[in-house]
C-alpha positions as CSV (number, residue, x, y, z in Angstrom):
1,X,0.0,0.0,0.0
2,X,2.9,2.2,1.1
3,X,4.1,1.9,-3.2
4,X,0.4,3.4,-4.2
5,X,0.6,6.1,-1.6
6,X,4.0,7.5,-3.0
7,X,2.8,6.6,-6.7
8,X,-0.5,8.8,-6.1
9,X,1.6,12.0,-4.3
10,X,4.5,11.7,-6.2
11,X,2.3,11.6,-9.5
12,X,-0.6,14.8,-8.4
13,X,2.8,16.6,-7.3
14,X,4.1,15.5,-11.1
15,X,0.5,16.5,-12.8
16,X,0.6,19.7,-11.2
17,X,3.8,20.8,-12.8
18,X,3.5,19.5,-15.7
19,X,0.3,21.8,-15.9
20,X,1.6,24.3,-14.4
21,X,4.1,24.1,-17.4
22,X,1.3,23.5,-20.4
23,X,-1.3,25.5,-19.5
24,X,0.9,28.8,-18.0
25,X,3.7,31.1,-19.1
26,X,6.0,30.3,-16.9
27,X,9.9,29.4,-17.6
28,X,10.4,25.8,-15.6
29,X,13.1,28.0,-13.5
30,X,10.0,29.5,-12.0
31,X,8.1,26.3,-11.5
32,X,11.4,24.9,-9.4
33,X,11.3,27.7,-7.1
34,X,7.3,27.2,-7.0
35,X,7.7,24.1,-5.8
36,X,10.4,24.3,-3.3
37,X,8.8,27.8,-2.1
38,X,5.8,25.8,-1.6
39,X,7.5,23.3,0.2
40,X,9.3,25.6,2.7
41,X,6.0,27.0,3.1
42,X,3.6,24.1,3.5
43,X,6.3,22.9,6.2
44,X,6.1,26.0,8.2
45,X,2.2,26.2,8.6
46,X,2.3,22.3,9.2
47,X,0.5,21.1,6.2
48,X,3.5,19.1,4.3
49,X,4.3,16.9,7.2
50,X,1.2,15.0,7.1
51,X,1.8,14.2,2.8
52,X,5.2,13.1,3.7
53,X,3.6,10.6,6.3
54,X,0.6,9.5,3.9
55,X,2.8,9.5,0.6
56,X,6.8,8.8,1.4
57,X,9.0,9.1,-0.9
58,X,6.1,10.4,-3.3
59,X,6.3,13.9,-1.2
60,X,10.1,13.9,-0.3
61,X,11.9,13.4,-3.1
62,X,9.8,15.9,-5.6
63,X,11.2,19.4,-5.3
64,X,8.6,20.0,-2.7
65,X,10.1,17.6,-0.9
66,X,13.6,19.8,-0.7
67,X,12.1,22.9,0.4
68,X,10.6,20.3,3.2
69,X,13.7,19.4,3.7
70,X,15.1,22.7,3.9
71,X,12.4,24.0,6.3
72,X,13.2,21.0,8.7
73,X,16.7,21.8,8.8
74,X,16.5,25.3,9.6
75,X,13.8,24.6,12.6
76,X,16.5,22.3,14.1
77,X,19.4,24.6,13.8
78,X,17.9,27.0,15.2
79,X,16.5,25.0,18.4
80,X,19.9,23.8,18.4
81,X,22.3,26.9,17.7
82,X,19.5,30.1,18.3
83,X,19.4,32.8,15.4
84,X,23.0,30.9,13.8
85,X,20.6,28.1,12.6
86,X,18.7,30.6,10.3
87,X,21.6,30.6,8.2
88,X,23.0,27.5,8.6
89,X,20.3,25.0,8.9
90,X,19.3,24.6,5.9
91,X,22.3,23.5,3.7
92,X,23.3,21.4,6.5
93,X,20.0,19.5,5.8
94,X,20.4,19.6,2.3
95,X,24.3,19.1,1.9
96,X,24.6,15.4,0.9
97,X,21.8,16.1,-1.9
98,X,23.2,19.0,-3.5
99,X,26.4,17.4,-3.3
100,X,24.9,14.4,-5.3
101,X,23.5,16.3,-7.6
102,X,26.7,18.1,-8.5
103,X,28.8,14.9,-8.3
104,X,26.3,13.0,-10.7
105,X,26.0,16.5,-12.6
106,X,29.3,16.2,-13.5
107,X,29.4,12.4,-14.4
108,X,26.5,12.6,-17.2
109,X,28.6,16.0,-18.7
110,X,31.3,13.5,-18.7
111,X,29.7,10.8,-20.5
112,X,27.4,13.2,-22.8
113,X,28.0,16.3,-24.3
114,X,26.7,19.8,-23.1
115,X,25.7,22.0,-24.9
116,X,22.9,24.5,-25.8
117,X,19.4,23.3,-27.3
118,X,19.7,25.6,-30.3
């Protein structure tokens, strides 16, 4: 049940960007910010908790599920540290996935070429 709960989140998260990218102007920058905005903010009024705890991995790994992420990290700093945590919480929360992201990043320019669409 736990695979359907993360396919159905992970898939209306999914469905909302992909109409947020048919059906409106914006640049999918904009839609990336969206969505981890939305996910800092969802966190801080206590709404995203509960769709990580229904839906899994379905709500945490979508870019809603960074801002989550990013939210979480900065509450703890700063329980932990005081006003210091503001700043540092969230990359500490979010260091090994950046870091992954850069590292594999690299890898596929390795093994592909860059370049611009045009």
């Amino acid at each position: 049940m736990e695979y359907i709960q993360a396919f159905l989140v992970g898939g209306i998260l999914c469905v909302i960007g992909q109409l947020l990218i048919d059906k409106t102007k914006l640049t999918p920058a904009r839609i990336l910010v969206t969505y981890v905005t939305a996910g800092v903010v969802l966190t801080a009024v206590g709404l995203y908790r509960p769709l990580v705890e229904f839906g899994g991995a379905g709500a945490t790994v979508p870019l809603t599920g960074f801002g989550f992420a990013l939210a979480n990290g900065v509450r703890e700093a700063v329980r932990q540290k005081g006003f210091l945590g503001v700043f540092t919480g969230g990359v500490m929360a979010t260091a090994g996935g950046i870091a992954a992201a850069i590292f594999f990043g690299y890898l596929v320019a390795l093994v592909f070429k860059p370049g611009d669409k045009s």
